[in-house]
N, C-alpha and C positions, 0 to 999 in steps of 0.2 A: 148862303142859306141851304143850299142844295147839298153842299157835303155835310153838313150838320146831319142832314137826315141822314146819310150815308154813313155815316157813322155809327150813329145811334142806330141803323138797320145793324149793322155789322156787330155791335155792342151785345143787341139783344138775340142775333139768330147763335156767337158765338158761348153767351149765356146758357142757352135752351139746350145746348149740343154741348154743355161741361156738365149740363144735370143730369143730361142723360145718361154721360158717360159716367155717371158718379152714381146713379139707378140700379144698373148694371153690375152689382156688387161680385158675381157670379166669374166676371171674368178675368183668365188668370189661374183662377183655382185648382183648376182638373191638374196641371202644371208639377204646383207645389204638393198636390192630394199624390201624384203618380211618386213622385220623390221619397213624398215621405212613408209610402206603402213598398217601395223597395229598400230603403233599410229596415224597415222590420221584417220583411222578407230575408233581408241579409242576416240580419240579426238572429232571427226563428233558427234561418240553416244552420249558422254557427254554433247555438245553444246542443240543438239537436245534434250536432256532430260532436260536441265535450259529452253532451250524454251518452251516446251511444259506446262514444269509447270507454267511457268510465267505466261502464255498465262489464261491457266487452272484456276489459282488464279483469275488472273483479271476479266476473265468470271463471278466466281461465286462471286466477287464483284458485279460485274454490275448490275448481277442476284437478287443478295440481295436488294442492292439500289433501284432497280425497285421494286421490291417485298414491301422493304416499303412506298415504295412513295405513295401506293395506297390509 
């Protein structure tokens, strides 16, 4: 009879302690939040360097073009 209860203690304390941990929705996150803020980070820098260069190129087209027009 004695482990019966014992049991059922053990049933319900490890019940209270799966809810909690399922409460707790929060954990975990910061993780997955830090990951996915450094590819866009990677992402951002990448963009920013096609543009820059593009930009860059085109200038010193322009540059050129003027330069022989004269």
């Amino acid at each position: 009879m004695l482990d019966a209860y014992l049991i059922r203690y053990v049933l319900v304390v490890l019940a209270r302690r799966l809810s909690e941990g399922r409460a707790g929705g929060d954990r975990g996150d910061v993780a997955e939040k830090i990951v996915i803020v450094g590819i866009f980070v990677i992402i951002a820098i990448t963009v920013g360097g096609i543009i820059t260069t593009a930009i860059t190129h085109d200038a010193t087209n322009i540059a050129r073009n003027i330069a022989g027009a004269k």
